[in-house]
VMD Tcl script that builds the backbone (N, CA, C; Angstrom):
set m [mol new atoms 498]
animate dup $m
set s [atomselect $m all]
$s set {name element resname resid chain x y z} {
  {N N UNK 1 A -6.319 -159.915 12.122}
  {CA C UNK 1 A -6.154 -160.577 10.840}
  {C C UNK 1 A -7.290 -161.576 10.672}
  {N N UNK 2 A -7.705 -161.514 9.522}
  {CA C UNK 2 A -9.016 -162.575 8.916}
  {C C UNK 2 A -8.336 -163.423 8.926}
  {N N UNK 3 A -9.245 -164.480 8.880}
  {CA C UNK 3 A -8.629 -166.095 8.279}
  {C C UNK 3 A -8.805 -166.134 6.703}
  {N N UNK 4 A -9.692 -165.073 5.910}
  {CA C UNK 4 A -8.754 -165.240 4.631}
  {C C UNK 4 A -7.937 -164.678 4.302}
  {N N UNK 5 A -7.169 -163.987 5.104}
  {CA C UNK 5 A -6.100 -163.517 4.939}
  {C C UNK 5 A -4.565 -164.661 4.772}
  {N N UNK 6 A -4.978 -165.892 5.553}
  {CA C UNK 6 A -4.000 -166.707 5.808}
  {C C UNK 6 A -3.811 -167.751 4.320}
  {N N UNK 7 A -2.218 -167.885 4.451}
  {CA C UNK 7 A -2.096 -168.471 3.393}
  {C C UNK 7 A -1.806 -170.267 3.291}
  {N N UNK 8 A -2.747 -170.864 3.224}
  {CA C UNK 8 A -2.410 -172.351 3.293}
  {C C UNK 8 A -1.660 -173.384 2.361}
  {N N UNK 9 A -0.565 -174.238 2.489}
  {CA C UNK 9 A -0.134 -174.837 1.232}
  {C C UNK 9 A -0.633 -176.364 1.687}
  {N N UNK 10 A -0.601 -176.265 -0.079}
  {CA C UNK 10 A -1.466 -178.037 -0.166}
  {C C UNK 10 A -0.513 -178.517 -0.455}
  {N N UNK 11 A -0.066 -179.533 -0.039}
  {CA C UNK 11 A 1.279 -180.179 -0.435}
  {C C UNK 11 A 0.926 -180.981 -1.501}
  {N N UNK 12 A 0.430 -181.092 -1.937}
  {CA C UNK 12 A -0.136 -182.094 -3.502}
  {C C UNK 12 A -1.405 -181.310 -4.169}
  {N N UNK 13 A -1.333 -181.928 -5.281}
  {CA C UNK 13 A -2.143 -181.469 -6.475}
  {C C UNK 13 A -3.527 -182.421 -5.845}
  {N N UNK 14 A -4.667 -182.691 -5.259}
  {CA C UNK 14 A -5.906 -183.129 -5.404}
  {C C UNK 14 A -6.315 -183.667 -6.600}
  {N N UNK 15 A -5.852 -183.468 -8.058}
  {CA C UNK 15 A -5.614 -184.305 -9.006}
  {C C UNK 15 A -4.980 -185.669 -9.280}
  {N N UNK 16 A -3.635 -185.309 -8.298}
  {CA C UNK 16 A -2.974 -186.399 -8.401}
  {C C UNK 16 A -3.728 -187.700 -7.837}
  {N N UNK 17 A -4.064 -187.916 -6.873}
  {CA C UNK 17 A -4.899 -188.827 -6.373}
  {C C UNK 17 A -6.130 -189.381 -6.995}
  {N N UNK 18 A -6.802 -188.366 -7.973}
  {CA C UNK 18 A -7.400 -189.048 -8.838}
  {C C UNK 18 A -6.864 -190.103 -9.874}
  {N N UNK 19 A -6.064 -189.705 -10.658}
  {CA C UNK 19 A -5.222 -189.839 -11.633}
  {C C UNK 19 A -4.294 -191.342 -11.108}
  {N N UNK 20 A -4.200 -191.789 -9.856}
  {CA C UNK 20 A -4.073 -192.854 -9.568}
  {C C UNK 20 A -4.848 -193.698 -9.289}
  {N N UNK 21 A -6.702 -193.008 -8.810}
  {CA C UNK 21 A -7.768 -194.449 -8.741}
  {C C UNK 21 A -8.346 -194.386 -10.079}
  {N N UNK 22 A -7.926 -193.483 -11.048}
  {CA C UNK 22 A -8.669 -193.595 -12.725}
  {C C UNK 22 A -7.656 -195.180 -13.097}
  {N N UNK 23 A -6.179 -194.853 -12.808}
  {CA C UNK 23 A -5.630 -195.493 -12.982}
  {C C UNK 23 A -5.745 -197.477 -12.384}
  {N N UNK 24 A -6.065 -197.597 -11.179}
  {CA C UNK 24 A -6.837 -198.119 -10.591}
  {C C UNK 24 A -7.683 -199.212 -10.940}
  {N N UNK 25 A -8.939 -198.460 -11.545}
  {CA C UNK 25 A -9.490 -198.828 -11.858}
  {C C UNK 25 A -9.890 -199.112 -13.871}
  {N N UNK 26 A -8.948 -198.609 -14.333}
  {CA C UNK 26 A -8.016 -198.851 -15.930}
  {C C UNK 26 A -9.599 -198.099 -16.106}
  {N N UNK 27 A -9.380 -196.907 -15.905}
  {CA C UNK 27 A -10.635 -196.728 -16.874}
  {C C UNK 27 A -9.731 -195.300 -17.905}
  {N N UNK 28 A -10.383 -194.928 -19.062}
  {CA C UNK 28 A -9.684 -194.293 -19.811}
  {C C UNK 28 A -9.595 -192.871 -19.304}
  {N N UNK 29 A -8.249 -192.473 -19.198}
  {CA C UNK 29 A -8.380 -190.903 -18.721}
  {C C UNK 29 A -6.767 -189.953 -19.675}
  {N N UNK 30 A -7.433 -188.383 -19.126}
  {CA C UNK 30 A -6.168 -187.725 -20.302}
  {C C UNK 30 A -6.237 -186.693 -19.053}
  {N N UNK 31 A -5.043 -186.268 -19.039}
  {CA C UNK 31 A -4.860 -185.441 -17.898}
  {C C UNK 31 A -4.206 -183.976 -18.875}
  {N N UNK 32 A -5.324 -183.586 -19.160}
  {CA C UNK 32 A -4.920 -181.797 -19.868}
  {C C UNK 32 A -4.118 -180.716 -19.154}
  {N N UNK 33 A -3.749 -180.844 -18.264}
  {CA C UNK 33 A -3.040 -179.388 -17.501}
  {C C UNK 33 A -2.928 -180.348 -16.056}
  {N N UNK 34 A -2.447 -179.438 -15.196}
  {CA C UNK 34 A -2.064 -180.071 -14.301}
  {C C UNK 34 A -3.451 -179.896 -13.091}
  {N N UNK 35 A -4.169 -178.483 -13.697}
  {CA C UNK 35 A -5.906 -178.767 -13.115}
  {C C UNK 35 A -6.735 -179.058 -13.753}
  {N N UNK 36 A -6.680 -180.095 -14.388}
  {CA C UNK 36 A -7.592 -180.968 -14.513}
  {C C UNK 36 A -7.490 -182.507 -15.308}
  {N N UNK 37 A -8.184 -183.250 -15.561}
  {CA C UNK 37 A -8.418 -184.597 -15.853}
  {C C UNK 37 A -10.104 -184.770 -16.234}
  {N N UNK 38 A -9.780 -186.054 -17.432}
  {CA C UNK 38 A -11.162 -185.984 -17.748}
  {C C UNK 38 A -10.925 -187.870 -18.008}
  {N N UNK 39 A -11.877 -188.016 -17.363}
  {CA C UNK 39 A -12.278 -190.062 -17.112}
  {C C UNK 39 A -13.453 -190.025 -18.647}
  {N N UNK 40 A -13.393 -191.314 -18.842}
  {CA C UNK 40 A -14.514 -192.067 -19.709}
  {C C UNK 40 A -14.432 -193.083 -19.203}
  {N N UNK 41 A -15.613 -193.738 -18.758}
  {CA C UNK 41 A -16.603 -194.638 -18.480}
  {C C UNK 41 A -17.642 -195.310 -18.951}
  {N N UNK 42 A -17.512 -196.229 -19.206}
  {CA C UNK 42 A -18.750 -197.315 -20.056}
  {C C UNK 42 A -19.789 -197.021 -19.300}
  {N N UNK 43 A -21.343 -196.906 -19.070}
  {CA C UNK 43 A -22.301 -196.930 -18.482}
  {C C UNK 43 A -22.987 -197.902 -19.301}
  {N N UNK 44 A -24.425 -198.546 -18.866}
  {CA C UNK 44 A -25.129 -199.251 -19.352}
  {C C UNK 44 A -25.879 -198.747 -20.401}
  {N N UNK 45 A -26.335 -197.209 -20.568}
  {CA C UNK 45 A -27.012 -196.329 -21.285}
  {C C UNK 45 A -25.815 -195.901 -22.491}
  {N N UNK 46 A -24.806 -195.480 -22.203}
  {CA C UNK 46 A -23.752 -194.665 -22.811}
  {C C UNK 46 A -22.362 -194.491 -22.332}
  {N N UNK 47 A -21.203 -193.912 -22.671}
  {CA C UNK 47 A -20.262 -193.574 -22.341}
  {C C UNK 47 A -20.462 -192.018 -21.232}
  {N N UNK 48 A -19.392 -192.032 -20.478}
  {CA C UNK 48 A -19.560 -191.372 -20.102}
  {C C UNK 48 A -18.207 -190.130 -19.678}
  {N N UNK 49 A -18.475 -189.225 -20.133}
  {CA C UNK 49 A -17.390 -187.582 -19.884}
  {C C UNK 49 A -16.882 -187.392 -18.720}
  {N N UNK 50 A -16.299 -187.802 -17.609}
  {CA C UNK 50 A -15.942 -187.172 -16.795}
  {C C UNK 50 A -15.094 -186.309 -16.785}
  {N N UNK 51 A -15.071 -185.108 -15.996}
  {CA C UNK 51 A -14.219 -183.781 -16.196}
  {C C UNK 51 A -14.266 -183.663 -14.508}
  {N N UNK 52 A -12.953 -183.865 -14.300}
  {CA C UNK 52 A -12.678 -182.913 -12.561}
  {C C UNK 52 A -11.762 -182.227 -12.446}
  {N N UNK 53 A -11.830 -180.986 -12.310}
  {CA C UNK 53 A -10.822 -179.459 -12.494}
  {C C UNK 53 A -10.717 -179.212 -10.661}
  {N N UNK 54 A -9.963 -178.651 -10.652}
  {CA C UNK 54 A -9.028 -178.504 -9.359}
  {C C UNK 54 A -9.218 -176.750 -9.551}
  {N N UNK 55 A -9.697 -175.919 -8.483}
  {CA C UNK 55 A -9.575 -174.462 -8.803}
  {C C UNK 55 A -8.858 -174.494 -7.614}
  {N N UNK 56 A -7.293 -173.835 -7.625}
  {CA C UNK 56 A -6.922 -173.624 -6.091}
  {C C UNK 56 A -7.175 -172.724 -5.679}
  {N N UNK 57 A -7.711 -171.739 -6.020}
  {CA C UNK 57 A -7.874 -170.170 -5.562}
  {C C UNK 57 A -9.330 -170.477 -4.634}
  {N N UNK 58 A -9.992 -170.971 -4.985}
  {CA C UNK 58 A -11.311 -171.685 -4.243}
  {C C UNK 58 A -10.977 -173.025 -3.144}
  {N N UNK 59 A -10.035 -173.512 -3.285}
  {CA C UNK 59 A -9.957 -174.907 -2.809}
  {C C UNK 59 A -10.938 -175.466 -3.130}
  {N N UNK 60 A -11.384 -176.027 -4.383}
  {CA C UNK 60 A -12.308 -176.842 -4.541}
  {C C UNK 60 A -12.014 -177.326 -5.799}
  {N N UNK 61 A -13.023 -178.656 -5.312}
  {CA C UNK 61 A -12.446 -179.951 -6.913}
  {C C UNK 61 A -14.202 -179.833 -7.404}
  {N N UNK 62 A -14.460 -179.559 -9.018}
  {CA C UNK 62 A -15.372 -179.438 -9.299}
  {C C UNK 62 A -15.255 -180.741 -10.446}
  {N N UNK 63 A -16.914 -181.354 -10.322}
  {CA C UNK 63 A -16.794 -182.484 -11.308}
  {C C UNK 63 A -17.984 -182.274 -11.885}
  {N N UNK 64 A -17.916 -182.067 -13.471}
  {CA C UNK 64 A -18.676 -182.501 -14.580}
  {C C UNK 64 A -19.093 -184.017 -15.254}
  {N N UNK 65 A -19.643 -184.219 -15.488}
  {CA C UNK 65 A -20.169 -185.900 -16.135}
  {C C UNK 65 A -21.363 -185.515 -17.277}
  {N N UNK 66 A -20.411 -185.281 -18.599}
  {CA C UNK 66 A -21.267 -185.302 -19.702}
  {C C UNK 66 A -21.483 -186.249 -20.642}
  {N N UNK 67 A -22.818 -186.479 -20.920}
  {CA C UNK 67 A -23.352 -187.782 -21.884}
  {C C UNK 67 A -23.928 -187.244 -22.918}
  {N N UNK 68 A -24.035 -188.605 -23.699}
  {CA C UNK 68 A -24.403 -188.274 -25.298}
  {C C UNK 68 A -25.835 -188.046 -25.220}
  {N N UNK 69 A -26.593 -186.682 -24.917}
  {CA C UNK 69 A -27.535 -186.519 -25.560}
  {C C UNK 69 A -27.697 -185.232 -25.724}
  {N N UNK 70 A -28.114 -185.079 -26.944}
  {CA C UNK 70 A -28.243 -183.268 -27.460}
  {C C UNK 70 A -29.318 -182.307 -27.402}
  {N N UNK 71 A -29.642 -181.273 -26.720}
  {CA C UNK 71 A -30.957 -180.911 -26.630}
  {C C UNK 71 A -30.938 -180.313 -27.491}
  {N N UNK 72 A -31.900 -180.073 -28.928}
  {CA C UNK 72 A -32.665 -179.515 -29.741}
  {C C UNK 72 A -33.370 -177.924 -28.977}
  {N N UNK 73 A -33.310 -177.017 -29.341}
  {CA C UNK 73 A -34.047 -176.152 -29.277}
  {C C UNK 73 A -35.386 -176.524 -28.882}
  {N N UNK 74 A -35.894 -177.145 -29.538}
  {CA C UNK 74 A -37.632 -177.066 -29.311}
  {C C UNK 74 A -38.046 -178.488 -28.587}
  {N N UNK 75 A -36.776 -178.679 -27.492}
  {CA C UNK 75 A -37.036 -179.690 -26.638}
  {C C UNK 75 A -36.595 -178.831 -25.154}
  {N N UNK 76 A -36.057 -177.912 -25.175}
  {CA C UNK 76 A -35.361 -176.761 -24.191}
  {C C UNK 76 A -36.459 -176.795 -23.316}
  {N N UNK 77 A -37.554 -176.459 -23.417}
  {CA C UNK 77 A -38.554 -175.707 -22.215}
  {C C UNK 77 A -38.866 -176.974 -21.305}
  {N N UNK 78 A -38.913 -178.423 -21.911}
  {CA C UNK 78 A -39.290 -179.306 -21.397}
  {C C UNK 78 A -38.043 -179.628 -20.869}
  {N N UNK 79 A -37.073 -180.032 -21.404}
  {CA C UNK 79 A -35.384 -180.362 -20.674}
  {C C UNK 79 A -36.001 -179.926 -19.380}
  {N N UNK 80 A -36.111 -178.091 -19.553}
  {CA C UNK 80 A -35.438 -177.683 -18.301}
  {C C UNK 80 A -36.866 -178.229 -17.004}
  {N N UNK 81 A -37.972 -178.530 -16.833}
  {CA C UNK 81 A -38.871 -179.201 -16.323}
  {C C UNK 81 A -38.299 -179.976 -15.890}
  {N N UNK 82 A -38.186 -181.003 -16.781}
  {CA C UNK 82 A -37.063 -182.572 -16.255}
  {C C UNK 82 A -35.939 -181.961 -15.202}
  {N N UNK 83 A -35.197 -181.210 -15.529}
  {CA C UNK 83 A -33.924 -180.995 -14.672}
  {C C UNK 83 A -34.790 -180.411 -13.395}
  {N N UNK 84 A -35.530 -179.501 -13.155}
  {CA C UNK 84 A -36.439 -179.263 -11.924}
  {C C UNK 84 A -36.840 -180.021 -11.191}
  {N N UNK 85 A -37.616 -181.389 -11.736}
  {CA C UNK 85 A -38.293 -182.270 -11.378}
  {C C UNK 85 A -36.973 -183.119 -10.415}
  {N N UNK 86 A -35.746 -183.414 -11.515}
  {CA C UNK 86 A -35.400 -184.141 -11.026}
  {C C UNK 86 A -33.970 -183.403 -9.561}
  {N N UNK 87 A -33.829 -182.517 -9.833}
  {CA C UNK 87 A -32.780 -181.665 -9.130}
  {C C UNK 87 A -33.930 -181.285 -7.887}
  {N N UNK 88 A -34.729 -181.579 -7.462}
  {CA C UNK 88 A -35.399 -181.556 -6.233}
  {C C UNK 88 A -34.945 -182.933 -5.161}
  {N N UNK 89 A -34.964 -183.857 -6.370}
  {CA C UNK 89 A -34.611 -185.105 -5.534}
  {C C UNK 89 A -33.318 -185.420 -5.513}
  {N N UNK 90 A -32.043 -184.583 -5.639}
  {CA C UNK 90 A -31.121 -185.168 -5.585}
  {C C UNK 90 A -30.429 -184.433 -4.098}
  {N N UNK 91 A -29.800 -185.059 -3.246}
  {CA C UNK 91 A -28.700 -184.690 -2.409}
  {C C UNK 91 A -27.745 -184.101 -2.624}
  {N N UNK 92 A -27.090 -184.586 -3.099}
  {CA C UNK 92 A -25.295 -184.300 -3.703}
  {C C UNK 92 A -25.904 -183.879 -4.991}
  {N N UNK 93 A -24.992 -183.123 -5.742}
  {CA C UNK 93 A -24.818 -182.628 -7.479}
  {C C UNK 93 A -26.363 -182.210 -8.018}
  {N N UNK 94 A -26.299 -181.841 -9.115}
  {CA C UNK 94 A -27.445 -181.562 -9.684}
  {C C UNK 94 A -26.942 -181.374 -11.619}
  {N N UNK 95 A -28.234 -181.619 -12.332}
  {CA C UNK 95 A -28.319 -181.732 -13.808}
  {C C UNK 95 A -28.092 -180.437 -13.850}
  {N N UNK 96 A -27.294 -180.381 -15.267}
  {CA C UNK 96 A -27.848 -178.771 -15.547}
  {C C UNK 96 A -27.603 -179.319 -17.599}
  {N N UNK 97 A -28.247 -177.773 -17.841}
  {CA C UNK 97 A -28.225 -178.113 -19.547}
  {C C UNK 97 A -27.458 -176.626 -19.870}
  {N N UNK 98 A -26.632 -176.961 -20.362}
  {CA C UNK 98 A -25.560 -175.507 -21.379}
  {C C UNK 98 A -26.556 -175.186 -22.645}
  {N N UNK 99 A -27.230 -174.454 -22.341}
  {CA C UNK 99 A -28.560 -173.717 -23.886}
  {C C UNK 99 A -27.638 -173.994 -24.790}
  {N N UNK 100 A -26.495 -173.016 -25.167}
  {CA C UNK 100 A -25.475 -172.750 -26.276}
  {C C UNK 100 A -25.371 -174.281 -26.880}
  {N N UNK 101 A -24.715 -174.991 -26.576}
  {CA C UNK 101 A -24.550 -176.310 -27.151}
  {C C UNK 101 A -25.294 -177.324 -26.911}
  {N N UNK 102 A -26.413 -177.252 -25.976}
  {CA C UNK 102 A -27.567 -177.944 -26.110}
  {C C UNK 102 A -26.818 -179.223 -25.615}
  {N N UNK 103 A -26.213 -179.234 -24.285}
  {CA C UNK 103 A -25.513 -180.467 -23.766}
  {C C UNK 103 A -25.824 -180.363 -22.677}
  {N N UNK 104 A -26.077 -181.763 -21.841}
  {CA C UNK 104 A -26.329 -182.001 -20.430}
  {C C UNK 104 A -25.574 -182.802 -20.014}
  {N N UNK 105 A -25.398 -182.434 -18.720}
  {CA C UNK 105 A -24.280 -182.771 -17.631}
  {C C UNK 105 A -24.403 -182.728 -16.091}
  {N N UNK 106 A -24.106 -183.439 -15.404}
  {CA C UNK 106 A -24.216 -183.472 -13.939}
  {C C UNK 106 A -22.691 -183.126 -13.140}
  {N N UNK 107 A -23.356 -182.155 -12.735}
  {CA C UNK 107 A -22.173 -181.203 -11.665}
  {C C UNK 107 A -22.246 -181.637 -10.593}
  {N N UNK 108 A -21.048 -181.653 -9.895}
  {CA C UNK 108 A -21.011 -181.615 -8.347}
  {C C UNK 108 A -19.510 -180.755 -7.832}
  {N N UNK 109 A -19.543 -180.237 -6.848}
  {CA C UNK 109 A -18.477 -180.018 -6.227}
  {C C UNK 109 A -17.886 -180.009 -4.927}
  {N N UNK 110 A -16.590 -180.387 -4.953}
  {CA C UNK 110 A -15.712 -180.385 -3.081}
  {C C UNK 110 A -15.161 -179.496 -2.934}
  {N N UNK 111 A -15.508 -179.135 -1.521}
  {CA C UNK 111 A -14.541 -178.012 -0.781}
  {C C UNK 111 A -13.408 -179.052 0.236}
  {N N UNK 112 A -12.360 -177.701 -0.533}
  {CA C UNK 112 A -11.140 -178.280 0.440}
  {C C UNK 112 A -10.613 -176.984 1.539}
  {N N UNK 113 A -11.458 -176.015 1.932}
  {CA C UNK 113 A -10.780 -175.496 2.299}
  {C C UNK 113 A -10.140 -175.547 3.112}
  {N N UNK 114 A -9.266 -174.783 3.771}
  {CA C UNK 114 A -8.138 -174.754 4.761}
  {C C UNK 114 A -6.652 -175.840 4.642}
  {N N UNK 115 A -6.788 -176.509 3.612}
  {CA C UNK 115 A -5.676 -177.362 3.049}
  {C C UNK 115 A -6.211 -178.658 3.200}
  {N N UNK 116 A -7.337 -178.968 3.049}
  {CA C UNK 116 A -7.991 -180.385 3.773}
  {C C UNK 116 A -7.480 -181.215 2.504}
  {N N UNK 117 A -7.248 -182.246 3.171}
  {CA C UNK 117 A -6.601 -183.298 1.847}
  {C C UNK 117 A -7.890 -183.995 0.989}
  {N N UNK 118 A -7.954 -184.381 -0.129}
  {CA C UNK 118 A -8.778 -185.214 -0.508}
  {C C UNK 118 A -8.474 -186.893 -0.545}
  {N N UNK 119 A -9.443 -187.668 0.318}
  {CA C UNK 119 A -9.274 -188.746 0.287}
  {C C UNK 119 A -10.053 -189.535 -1.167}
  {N N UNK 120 A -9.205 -191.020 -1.032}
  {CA C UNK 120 A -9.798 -191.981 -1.662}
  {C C UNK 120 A -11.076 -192.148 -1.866}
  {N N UNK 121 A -11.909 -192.477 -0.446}
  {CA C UNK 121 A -13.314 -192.136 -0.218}
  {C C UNK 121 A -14.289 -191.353 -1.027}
  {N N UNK 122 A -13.580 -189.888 -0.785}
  {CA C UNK 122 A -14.392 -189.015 -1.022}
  {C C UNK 122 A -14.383 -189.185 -2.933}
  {N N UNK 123 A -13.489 -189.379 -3.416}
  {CA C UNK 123 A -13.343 -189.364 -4.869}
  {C C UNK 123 A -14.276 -190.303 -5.169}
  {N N UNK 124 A -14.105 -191.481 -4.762}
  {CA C UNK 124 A -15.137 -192.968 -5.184}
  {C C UNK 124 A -16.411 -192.413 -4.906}
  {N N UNK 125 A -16.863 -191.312 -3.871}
  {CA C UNK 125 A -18.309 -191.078 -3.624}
  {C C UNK 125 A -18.852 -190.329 -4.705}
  {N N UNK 126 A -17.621 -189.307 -4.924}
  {CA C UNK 126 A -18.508 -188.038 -5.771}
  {C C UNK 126 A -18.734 -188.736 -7.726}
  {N N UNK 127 A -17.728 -189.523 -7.609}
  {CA C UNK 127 A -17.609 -190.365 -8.905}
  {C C UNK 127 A -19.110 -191.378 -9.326}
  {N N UNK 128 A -18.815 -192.510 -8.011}
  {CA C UNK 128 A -19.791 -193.107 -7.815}
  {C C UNK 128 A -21.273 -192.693 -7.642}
  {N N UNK 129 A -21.699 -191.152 -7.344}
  {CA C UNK 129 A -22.947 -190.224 -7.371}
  {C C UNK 129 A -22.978 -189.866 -8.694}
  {N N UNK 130 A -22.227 -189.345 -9.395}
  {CA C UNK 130 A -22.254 -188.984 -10.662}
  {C C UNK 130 A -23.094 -190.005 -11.478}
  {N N UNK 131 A -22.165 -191.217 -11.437}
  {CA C UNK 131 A -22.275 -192.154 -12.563}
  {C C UNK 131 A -23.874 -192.978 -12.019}
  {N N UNK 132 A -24.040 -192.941 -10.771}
  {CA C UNK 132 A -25.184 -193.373 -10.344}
  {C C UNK 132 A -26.511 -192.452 -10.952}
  {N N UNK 133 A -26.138 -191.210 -10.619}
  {CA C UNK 133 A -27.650 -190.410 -10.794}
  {C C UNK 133 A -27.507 -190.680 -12.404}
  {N N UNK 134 A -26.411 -190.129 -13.189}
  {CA C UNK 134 A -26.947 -190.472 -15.149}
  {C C UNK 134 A -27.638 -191.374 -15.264}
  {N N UNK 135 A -27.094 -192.659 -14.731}
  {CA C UNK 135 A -27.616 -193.812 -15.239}
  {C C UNK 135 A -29.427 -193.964 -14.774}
  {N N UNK 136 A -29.443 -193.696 -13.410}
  {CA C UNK 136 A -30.759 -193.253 -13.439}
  {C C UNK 136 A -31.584 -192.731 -13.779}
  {N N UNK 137 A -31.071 -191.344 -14.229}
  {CA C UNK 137 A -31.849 -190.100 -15.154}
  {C C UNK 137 A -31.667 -190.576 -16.910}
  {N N UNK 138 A -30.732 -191.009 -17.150}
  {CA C UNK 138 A -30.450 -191.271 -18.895}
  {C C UNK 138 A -32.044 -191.359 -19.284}
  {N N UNK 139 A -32.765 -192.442 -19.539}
  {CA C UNK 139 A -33.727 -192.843 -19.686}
  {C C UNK 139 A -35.187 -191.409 -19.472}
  {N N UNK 140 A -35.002 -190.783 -18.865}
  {CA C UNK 140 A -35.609 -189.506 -18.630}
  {C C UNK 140 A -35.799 -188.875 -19.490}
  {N N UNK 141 A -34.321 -188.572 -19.591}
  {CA C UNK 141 A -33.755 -187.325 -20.796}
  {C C UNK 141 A -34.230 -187.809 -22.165}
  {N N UNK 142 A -33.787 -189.040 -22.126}
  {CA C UNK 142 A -34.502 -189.870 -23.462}
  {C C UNK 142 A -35.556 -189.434 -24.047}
  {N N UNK 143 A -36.202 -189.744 -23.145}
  {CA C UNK 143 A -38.214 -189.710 -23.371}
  {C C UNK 143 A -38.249 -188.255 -23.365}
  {N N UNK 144 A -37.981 -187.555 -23.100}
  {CA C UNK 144 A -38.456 -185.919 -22.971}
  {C C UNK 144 A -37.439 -185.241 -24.777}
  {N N UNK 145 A -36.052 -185.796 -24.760}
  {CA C UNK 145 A -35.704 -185.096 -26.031}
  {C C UNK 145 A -35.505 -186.255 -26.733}
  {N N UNK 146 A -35.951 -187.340 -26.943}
  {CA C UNK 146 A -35.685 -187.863 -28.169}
  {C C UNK 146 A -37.572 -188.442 -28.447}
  {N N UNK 147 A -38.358 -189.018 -27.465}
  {CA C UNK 147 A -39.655 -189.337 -27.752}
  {C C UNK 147 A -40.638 -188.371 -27.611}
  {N N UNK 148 A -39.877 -187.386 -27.167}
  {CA C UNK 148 A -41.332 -186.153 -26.986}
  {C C UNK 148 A -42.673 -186.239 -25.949}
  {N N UNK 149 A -42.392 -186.970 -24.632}
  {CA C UNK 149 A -42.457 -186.836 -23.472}
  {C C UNK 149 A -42.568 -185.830 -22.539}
  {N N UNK 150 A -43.797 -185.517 -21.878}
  {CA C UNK 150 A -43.264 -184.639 -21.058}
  {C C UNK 150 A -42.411 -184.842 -19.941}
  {N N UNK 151 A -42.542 -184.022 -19.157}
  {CA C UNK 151 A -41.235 -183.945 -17.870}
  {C C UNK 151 A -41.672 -184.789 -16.894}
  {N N UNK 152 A -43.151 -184.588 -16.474}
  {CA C UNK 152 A -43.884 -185.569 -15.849}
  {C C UNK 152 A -43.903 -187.185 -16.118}
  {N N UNK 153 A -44.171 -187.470 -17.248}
  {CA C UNK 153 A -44.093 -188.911 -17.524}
  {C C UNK 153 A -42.783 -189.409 -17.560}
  {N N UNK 154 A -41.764 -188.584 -17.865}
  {CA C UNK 154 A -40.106 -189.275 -18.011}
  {C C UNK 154 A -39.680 -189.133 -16.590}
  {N N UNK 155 A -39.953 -188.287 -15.879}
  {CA C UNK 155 A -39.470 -188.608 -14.369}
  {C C UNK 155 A -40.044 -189.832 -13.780}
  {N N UNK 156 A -40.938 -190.148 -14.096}
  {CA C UNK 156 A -41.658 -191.705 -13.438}
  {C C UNK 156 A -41.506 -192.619 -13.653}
  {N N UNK 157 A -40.825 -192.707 -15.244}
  {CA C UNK 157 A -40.141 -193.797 -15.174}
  {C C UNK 157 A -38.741 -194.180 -14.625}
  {N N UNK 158 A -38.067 -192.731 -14.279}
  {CA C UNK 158 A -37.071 -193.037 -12.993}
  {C C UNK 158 A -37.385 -193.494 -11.882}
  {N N UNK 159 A -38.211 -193.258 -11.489}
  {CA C UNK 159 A -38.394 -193.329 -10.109}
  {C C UNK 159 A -39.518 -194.712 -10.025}
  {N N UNK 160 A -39.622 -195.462 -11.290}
  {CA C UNK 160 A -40.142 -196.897 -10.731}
  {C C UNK 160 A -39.479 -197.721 -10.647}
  {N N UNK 161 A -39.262 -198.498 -9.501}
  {CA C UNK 161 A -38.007 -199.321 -8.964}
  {C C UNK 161 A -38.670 -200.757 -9.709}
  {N N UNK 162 A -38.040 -201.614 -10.561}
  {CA C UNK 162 A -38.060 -202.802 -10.674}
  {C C UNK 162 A -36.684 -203.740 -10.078}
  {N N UNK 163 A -37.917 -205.142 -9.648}
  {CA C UNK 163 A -37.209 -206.077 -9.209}
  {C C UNK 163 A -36.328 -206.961 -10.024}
  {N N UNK 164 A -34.587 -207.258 -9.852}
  {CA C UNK 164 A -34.271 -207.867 -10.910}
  {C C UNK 164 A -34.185 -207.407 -12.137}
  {N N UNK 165 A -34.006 -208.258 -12.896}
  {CA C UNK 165 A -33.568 -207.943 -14.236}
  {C C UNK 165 A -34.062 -208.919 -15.171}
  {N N UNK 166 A -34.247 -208.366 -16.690}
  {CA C UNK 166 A -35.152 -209.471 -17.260}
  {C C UNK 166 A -33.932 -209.791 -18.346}
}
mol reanalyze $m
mol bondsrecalc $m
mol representation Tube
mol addrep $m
């Protein structure tokens, strides 16, 4: 017998535990089905979409984080540059852009397999990566679809660290 043959039970929803540090931390959330939940978050740039869906057939918690900016058609070829540029440097998650609706969003996802529980921890990390890389990249995306920037010059201004705050 395989081991995917074996059948594991999760004694809780991996949602639920979100749904108590959204709570937590009073940030606004709507819990659509029982797989999934979607957070909003103030950022310094914008609000922000969170979406984390629960697939049990996968054991895995997948998280979306979509922000307000719209790609135009005839900003597409450059978007997708930016997302290259910058999806080289990331660890965890990566940008991606939906062509069809011309929306960008940062994915990441957890494996639970074998019934592994999801901790506190791990939620605050994948949350806390999310909301970290937008806020870093926002300003990117900016310059490439709203100032007409290439991919080159809007990645550099991510990646110049200033001291403080003015």
């Amino acid at each position: 017998m395989s081991l995917i043959e074996f059948d594991f039970e999760r004694p809780d929803n991996p949602l639920d535990a979100i749904e108590k540090l959204a709570s937590s931390h009073k940030w606004i959330f709507e819990r659509s089905d029982a797989d999934e939940i979607t957070i909003s978050v103030g950022g310094n740039w914008c609000d922000y979409h969170v979406t984390l869906t629960w697939l049990d057939d996968l054991e895995t918690l997948l998280l979306s984080c979509a922000f307000d900016i719209k790609v135009l058609a005839d900003r597409e070829a450059e978007t997708s540059k930016l997302l290259a540029l910058i999806n080289e440097q990331l660890w965890m998650g990566h940008f991606d852009l939906w062509h069809q609706e011309g929306v960008l969003l940062f994915r990441q996802s957890l494996l639970l397999a074998g019934g592994a529980d999801l901790t506190r921890g791990q939620v605050e990390t994948m949350v806390s990566n999310a909301f970290d890389c937008c806020e870093r990249y926002y300003q990117s995306f900016q310059f490439v679809v709203w100032a007409g920037k290439t991919a080159e010059e809007a990645v550099e201004t991510a990646l110049f660290e200033t001291a403080g705050e003015a």
